[in-house]
C-alpha positions in Angstrom: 0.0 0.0 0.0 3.0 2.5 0.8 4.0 2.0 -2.6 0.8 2.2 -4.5 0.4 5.6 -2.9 4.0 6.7 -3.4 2.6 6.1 -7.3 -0.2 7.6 -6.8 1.3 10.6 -5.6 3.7 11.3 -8.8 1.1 10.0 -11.2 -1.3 13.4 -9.8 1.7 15.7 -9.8 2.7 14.4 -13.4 -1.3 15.7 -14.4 -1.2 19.0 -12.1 2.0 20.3 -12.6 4.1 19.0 -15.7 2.3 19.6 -19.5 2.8 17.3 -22.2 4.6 20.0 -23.9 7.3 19.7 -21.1 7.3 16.2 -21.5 7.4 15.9 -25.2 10.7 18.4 -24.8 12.6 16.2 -22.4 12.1 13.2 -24.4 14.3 12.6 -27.6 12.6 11.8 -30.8 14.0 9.2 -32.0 12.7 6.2 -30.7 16.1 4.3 -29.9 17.4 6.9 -27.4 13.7 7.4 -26.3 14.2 3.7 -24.7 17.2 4.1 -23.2 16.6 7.0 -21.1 13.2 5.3 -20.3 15.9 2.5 -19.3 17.4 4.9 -16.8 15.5 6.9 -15.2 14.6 4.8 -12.1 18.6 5.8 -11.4 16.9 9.4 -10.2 13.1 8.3 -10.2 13.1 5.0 -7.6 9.4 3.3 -8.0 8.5 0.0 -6.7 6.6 -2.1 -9.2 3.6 -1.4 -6.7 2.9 1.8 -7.2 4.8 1.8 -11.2 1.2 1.0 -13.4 -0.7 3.9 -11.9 2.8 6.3 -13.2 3.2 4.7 -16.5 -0.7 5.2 -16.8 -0.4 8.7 -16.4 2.7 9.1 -18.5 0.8 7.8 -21.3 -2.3 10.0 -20.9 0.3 13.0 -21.0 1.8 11.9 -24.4 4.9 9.8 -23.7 5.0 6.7 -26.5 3.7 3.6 -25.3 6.7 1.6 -25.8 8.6 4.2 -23.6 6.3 4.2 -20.7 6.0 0.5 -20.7 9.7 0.2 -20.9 9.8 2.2 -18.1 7.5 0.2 -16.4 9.8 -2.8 -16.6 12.7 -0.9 -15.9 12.6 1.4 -13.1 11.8 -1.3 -10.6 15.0 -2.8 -10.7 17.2 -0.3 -12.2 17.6 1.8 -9.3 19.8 2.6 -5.9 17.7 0.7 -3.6 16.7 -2.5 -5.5 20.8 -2.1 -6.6 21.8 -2.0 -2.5 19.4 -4.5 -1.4 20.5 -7.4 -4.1 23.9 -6.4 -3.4 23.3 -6.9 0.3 21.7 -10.2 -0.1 24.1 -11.4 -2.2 27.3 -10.1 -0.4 29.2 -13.3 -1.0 28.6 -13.2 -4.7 28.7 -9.2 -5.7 28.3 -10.9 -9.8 24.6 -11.1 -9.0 24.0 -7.1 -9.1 25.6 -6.5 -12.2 23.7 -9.8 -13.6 20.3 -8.6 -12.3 21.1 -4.6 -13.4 22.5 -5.6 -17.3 19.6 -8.6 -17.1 16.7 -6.5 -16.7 17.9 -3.4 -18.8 18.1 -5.7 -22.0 14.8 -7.3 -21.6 13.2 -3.8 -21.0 15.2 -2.4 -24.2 14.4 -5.1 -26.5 10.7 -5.3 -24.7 10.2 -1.5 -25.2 11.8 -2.1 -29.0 9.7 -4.6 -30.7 6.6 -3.2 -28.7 7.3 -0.2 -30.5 6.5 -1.7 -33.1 3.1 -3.1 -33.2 1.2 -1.1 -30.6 0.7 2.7 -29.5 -0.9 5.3 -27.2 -4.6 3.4 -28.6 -3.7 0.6 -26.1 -4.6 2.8 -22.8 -7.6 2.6 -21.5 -8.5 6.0 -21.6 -11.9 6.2 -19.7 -10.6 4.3 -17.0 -8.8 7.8 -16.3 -10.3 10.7 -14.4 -9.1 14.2 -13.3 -10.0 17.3 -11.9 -9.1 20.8 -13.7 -9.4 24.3 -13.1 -12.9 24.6 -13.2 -13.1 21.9 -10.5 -14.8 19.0 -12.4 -14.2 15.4 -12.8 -13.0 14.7 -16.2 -12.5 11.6 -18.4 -9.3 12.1 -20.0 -10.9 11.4 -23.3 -13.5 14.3 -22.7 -12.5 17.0 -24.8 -13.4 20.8 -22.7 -11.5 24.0 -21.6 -10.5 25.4 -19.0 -12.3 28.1 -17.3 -9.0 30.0 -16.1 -5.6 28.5 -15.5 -5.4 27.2 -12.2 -3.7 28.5 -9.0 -1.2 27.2 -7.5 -3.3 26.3 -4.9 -5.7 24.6 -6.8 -3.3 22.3 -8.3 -2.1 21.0 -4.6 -5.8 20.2 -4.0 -6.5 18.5 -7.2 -2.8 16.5 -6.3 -4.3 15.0 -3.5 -7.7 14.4 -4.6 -6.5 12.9 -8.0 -4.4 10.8 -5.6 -7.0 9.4 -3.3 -9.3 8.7 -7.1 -6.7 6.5 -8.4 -5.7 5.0 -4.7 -8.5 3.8 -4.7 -8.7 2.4 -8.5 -5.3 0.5 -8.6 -5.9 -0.1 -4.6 -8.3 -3.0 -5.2 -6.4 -4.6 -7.6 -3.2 -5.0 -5.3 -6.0 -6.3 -3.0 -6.9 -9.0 -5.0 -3.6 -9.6 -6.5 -2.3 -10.0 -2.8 -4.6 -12.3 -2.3 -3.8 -14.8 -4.5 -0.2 -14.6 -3.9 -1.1 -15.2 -0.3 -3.1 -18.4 -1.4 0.4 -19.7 -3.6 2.4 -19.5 -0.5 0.1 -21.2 1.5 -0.9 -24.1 -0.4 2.7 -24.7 -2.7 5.2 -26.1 -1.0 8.7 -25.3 -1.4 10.2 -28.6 -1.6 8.1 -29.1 -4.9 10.2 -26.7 -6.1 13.5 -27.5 -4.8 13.1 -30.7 -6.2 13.6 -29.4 -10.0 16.0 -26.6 -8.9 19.2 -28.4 -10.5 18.0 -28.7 -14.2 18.6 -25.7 -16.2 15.1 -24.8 -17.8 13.3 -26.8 -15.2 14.7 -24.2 -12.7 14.0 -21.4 -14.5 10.6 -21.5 -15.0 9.7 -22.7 -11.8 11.7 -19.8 -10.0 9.6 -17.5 -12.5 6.6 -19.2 -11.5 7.3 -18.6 -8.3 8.5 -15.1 -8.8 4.9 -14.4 -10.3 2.4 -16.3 -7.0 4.2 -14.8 -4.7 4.7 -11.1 -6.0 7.4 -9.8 -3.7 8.1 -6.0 -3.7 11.4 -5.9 -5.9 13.0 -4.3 -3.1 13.1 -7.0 -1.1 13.2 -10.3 -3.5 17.0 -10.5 -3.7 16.5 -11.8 0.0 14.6 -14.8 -1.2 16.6 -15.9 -4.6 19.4 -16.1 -2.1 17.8 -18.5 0.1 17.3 -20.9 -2.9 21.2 -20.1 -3.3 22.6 -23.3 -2.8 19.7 -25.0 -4.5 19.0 -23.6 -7.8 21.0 -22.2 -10.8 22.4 -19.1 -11.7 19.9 -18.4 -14.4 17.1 -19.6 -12.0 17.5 -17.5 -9.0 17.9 -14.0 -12.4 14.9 -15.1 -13.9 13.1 -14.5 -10.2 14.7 -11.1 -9.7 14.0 -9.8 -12.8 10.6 -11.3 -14.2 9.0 -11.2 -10.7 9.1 -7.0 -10.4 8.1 -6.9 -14.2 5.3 -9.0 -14.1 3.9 -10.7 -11.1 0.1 -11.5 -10.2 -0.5 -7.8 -8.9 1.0 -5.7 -11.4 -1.0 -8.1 -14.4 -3.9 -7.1 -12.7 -3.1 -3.7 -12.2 -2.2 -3.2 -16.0 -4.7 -5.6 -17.4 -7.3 -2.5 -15.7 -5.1 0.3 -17.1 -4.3 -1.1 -20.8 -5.8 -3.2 -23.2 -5.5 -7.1 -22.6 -3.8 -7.9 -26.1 -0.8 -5.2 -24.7 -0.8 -6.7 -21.6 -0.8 -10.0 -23.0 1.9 -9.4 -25.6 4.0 -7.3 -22.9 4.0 -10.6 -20.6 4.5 -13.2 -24.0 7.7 -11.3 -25.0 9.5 -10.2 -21.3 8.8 -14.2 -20.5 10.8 -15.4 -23.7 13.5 -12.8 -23.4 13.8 -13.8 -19.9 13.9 -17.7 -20.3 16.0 -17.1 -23.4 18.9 -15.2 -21.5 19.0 -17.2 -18.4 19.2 -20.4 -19.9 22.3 -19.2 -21.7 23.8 -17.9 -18.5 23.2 -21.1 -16.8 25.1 -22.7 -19.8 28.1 -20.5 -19.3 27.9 -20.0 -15.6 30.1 -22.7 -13.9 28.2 -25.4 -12.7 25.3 -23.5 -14.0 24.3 -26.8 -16.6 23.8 -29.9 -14.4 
């Protein structure tokens, strides 16, 4: 919940106080360095992947591409200072695993955000799921065309922050709920030594760390904790493919993005991060010593 409302919070000030015409200027135009500042900026804009759908929501509705936001999305919640200190914590005795985890999850964002780019746009969003208040002090669609009645104070735009906040709280709120929920129900009914028992083979390993990664939908800050309990148990590849797939696409966030974008984005977002993923781990388990078993 901390983090949903942390998201919250910028999504409102990215509609009260920053125009698309801002954004548009910050953002290159071409689409390749478009991605790989999208790639980067959880370095100076740290989101969990709680409170991430309700931003990249938002960052769409002000004009960003869709392939930047979403590779944003993937992104920030492992590229960044925390997530970087924790897995480098938690794997103290193997300091490989942050550079891994960080060059891991920027190439499955970048490619992801790359061939995204080109088969789907802006038309993917939702668009009435999104609501706002303007000058004039009325609830808006975003697709409702109207004008403003005079440009609003300063003050105005605080309260609209916070009330725009508690609006989408409230809308991404119950999806975390539910998405909670059902992780709570894989961790009570599938037992770990039904996993450790395939954690030695290569692809076995893999997809059952991501399978995991996905019931139990762990805040990204704090996962590196877990893939280094199954340490001594499960490959090299395995225990990446949990740090990185888990923040991008776990039970929660689905369901928070499945309510924000159109299911045949969602759907082709989770198809292509899952093959990248599986694709890249497998080959570091076959180059990783001791990785193939």
């Amino acid at each position: 919940m901390p983090f949903i409302l942390i998201g919250v919070f910028v999504s409102a000030i990215l509609q009260n106080f920053i125009s698309e015409e801002t954004i548009r200027k910050v953002l290159p135009r071409n689409r390749i360095p478009n991605i790989l500042l999208a790639s980067f900026l959880g370095i100076i804009f740290p989101v969990c992947e709680c409170g991430i759908v309700p931003i990249t929501r938002r960052l769409v509705s002000k004009g960003v591409p869709l392939y930047s936001a979403a590779t944003f999305m993937l992104a920030t919640p492992i590229i960044n200072p925390v997530v970087a200190s924790s897995t480098a914590v938690a794997f103290s005795a193997n300091p490989k695993m942050v550079w891994l985890r960080l060059g891991l999850a920027f190439f499955v964002s970048f490619v992801t955000g790359l061939l995204l780019s080109l088969r789907f746009d802006s038309s993917e969003l939702k668009w009435g799921t999104i609501q706002y208040r303007c000058g004039c002090g009325r609830t808006h669609d975003h697709h409702e065309h109207h004008h403003f009645h005079s440009r609003p104070t300063f003050k105005t735009k605080i309260i609209n922050t916070f009330l725009n906040s508690c609006d989408e709280f409230f809308d991404m709120g119950k999806y975390l709920i539910m998405g909670a929920a059902l992780a709570a129900i894989a961790q009570t009914f599938v037992s770990r030594d039904i996993i450790l028992n395939i954690g030695q083979n290569s692809l076995s390993s893999i997809a059952a760390m991501m399978t995991f990664a996905f019931g139990i939908s762990v805040c990204s800050s704090a996962d590196a904790f877990i893939a280094a309990s199954f340490a001594g148990n499960f490959t090299t590849g395995s225990l990446l493919a949990f740090m990185v797939s888990g923040p991008m696409i776990d039970m929660k966030n689905n369901l928070m993005m499945l309510s924000a974008f159109k299911a045949r984005f969602v759907i082709a977002l989770i198809m292509i991060v899952c093959l990248l993923v599986i694709g890249s781990t497998l080959l570091i388990n076959i180059v990783s010593v001791g990785g193939l078993r």
